[in-house]
TIVEXGU-269138 format. One line per 4 residues: number of its first residue (from 1); their letters; for each residue x, y, z of C-alpha. Coordinates in nm, 3 decimals, decimal comma. Layout:
<batis>
NUM> A> X:Y:Z | ...
</batis>
This chain:
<batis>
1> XXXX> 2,729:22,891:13,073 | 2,431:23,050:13,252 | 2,429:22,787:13,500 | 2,779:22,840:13,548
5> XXXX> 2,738:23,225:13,607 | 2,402:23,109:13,852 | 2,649:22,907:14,054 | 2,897:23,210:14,088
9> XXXX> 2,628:23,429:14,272 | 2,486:23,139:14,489 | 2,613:23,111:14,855 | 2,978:23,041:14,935
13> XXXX> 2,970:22,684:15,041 | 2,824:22,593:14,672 | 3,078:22,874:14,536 | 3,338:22,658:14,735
17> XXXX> 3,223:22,314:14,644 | 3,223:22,448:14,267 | 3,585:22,532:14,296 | 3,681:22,244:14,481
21> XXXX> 3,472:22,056:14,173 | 3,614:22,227:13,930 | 4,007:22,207:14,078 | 3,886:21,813:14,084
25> XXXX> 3,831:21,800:13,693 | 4,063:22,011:13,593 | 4,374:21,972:13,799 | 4,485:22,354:13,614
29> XXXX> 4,720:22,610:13,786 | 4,405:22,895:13,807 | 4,184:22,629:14,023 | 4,476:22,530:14,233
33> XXXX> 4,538:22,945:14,299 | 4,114:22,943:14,395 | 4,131:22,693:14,614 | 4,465:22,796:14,826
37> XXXX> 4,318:23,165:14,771 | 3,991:23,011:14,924 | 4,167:22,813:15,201 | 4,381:23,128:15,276
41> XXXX> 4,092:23,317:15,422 | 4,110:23,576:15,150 | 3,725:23,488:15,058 | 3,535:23,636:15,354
45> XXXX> 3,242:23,747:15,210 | 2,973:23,818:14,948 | 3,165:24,165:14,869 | 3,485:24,064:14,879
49> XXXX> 3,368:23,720:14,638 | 3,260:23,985:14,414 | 3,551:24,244:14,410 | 3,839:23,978:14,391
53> XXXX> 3,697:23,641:14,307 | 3,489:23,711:14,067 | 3,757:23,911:13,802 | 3,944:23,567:13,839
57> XXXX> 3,665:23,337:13,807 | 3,570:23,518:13,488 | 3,891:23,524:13,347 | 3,930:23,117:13,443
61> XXXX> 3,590:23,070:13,285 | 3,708:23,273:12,992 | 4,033:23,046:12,948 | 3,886:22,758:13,101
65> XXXX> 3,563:22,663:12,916 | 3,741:22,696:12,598 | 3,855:22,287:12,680 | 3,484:22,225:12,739
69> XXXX> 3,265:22,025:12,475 | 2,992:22,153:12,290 | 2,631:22,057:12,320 | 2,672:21,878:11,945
73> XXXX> 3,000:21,743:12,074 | 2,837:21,567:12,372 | 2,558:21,474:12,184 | 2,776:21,318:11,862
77> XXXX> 2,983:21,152:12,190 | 2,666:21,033:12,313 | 2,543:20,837:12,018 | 2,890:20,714:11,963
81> XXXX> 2,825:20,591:12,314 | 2,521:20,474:12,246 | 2,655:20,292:11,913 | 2,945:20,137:12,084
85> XXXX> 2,698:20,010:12,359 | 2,463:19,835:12,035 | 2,786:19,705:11,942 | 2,881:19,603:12,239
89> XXXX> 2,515:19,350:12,254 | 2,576:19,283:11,946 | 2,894:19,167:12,014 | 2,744:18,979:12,308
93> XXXX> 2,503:18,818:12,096 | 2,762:18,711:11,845 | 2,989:18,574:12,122 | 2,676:18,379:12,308
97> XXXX> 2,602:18,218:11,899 | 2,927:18,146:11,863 | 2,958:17,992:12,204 | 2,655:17,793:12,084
101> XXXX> 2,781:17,682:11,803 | 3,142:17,585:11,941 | 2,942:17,396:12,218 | 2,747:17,227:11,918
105> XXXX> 3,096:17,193:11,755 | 3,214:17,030:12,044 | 2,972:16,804:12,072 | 2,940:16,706:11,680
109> XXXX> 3,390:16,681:11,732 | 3,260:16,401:12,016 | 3,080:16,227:11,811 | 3,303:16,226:11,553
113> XXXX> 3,576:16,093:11,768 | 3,346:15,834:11,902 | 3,239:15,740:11,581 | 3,594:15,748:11,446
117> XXXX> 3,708:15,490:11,756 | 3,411:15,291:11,685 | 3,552:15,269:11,295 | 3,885:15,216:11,361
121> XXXX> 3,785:14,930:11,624 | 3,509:14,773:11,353 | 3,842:14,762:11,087 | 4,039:14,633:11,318
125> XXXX> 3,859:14,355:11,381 | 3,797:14,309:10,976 | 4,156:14,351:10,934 | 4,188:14,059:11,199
129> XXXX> 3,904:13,853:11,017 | 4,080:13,896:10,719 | 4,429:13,786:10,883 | 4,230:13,478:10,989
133> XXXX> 4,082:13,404:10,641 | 4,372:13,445:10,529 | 4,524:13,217:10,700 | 4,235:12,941:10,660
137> XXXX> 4,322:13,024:10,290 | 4,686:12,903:10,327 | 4,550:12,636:10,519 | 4,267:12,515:10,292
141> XXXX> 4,502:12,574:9,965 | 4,739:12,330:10,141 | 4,556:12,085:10,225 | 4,360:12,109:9,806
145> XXXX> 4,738:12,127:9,690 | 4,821:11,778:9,922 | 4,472:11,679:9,847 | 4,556:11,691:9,483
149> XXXX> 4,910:11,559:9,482 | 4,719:11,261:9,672 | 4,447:11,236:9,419 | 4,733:11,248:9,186
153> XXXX> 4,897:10,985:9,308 | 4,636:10,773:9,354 | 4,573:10,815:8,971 | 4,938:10,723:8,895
157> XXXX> 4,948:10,443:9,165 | 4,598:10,273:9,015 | 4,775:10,345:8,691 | 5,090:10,134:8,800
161> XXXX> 4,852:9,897:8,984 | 4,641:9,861:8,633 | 4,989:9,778:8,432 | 5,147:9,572:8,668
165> XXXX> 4,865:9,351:8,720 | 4,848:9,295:8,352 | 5,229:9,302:8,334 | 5,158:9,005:8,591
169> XXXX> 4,889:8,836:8,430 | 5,087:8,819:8,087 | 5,448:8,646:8,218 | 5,257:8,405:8,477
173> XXXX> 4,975:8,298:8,178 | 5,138:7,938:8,124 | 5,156:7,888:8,546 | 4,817:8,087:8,570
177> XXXX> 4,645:7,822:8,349 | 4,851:7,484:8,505 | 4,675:7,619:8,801 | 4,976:7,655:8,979
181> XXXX> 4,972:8,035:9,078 | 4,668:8,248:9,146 | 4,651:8,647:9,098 | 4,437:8,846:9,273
185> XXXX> 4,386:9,242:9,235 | 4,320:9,415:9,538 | 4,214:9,822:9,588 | 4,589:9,878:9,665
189> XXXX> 4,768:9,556:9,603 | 4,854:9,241:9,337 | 4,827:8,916:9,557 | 5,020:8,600:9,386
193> XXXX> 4,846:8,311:9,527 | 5,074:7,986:9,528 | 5,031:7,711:9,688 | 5,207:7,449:9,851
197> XXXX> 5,226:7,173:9,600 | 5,343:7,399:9,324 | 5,663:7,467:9,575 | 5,730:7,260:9,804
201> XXXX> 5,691:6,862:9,795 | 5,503:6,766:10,144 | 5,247:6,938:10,369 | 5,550:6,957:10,634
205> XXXX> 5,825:7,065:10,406 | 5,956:7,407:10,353 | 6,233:7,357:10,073 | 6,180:7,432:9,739
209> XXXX> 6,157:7,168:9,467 | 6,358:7,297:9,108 | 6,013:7,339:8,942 | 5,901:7,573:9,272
213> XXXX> 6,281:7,731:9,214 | 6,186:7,794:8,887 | 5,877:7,960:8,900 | 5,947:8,172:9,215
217> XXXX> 6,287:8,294:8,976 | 6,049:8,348:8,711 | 5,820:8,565:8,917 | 6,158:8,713:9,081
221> XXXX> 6,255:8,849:8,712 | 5,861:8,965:8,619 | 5,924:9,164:8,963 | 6,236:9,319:8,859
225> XXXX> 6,122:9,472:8,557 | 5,801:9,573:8,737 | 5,991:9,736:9,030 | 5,728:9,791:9,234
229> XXXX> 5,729:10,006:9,546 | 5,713:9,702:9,780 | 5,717:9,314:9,806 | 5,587:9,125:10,127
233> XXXX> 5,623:8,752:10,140 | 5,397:8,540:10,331 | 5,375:8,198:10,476 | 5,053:7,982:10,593
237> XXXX> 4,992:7,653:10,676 | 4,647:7,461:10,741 | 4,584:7,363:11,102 | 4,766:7,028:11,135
241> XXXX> 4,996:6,998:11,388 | 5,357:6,948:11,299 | 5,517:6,596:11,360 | 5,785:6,386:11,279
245> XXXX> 6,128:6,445:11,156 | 5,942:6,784:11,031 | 5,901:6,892:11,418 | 6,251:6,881:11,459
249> XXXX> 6,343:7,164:11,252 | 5,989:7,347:11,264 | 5,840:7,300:11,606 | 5,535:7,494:11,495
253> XXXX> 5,288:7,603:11,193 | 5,483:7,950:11,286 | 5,822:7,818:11,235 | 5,694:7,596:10,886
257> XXXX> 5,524:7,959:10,790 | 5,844:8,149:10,849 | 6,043:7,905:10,701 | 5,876:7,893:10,351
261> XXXX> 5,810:8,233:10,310 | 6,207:8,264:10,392 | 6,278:8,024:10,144 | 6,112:8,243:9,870
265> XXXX> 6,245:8,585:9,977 | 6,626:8,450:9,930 | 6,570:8,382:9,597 | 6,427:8,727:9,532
269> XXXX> 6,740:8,857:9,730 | 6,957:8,614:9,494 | 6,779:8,760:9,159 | 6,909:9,158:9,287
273> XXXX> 6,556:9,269:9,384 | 6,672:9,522:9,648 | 6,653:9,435:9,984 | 6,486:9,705:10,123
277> XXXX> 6,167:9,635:9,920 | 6,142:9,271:10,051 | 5,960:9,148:10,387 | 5,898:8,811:10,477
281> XXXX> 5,592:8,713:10,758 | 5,466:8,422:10,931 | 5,074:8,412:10,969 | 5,066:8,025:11,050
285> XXXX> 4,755:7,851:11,060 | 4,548:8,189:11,135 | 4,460:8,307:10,825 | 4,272:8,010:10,621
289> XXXX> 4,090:8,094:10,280 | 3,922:7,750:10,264 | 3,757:7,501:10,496 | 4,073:7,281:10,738
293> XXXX> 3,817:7,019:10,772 | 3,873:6,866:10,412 | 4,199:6,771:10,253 | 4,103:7,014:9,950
297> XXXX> 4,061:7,335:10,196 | 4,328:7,221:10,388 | 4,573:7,219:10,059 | 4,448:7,543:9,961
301> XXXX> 4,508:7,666:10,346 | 4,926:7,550:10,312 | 4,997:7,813:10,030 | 5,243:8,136:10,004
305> XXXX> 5,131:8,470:9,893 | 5,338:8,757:9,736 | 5,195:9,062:9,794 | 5,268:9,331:9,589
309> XX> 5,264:9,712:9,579 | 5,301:9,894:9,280
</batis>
């Protein structure tokens, strides 16, 4: 206030910028009526500032400083001020921690994502191992399950192979021990050696006598009541060349071969052993079991075998 009444007695260009200042911050109807008064010319001097300005500047500081603030108002506004400024850093600090720990956030999320792809990647790839050994399961169990139906089989088929070769060995005893068949047991068939002179009545012939007739019906029946899975017939001869009246109707060992092995498939065929177990071959002179260069290996050589598979 004494500053204020100071101002009113300094010189009129600070009197006038104080108006002007005050019509600024106040924007009231008395400082608007100073400063057209002012601009009027009605303020021409000291006295007349005194007689006519100053009644009205009093009364406008009367009225007017009531909407001033206190000294304790200021001061209360002040540390509000300054509080709201603390706040403020504080706020700024806060904000620059917590933009520190979203970048940290962030960077911990990365991770996280990488880590997840890396995961997700890792189980796909056991997912696709797994798929795999799966599969090599399926596989493997397959081949066990055909490996043991095999194995299985094998059991059953050495099983048949064990009974029919003694099924074989007890109806052919009486020929077996005349020495006029021969049985062999092989790994996976029943061989039933017989040779030529027990059949057939010359080195060159390839009919049966009654008593070969006889046994191969014999062996025909054994066979039926054995059915086994298979029956192959087949000729040899030794190495002698055909001739004669025999080369007429066998030109070679092949054809004599062919011929007797033929000669004991149709009585097989005749005694209803079904056809599509029977096979007769020709092997010639190319297979020998005993030396052609004797009479005795050479009568062992002109034989026919039955082989048979259980």
């Amino acid at each position: 206030m004494a500053g204020i009444i100071r101002t009113v007695f300094s010189p009129v260009h600070t009197i006038r910028d104080l108006f002007r200042g005050m019509a600024r911050a106040w924007k009231t109807p008395e400082s608007q009526m100073i400063d057209s008064i002012w601009r009027s010319g009605y303020i021409f001097s000291m006295k007349t500032y005194r007689l006519r300005v100053l009644p009205v500047l009093s009364l406008l500081l009367m009225f007017g400083c009531a909407h001033k603030y206190s000294e304790a108002e200021y001061m209360a506004v002040s540390d509000q001020l300054d509080a709201c400024r603390q706040e403020l850093t504080m706020i700024r600090e806060d904000n620059a921690q917590l933009s520190e720990r979203l970048s940290r956030a962030l960077e911990e999320l990365d991770r996280a994502n990488t880590n997840l792809t890396s995961l997700v990647t890792e189980k796909q790839d056991l997912l696709d191992k797994n798929i795999q050994c799966l599969e090599e399961k399926k596989v493997l169990m397959k081949q066990i399950s055909q490996s043991n139906a095999s194995l299985q089989e094998k059991k059953e088929s050495q099983w048949r192979m064990g009974k029919g070769y003694e099924y074989i060995l007890s109806f052919l005893e009486t020929e077996r021990l005349r020495d006029q068949v021969y049985i062999v047991r092989t790994p996976e068939k029943i061989k039933i050696v017989i040779p030529q002179r027990t059949l057939f009545p010359t080195p060159a012939s390839a009919w049966l006598t009654p008593r070969g007739a006889n046994i191969i019906r014999k062996i025909a029946l054994g066979l039926k009541q054995l059915n086994p899975a298979s029956i192959e017939i087949a000729g040899h001869t030794d190495n002698t060349p055909v001739t004669g009246q025999s080369n007429n109707a066998y030109p070679t060992n092949w054809h004599l071969a062919q011929a007797r092995a033929m000669s004991v498939l149709l009585i097989f065929n005749d005694s209803e052993i079904p056809k599509d177990k029977l096979c007769a071959m020709s092997f010639g002179d190319t297979k020998p079991i005993a030396d052609n260069t004797s009479e005795e290996g050479r009568a062992m050589n002109r034989r026919v075998e039955i082989l048979i598979v259980p």
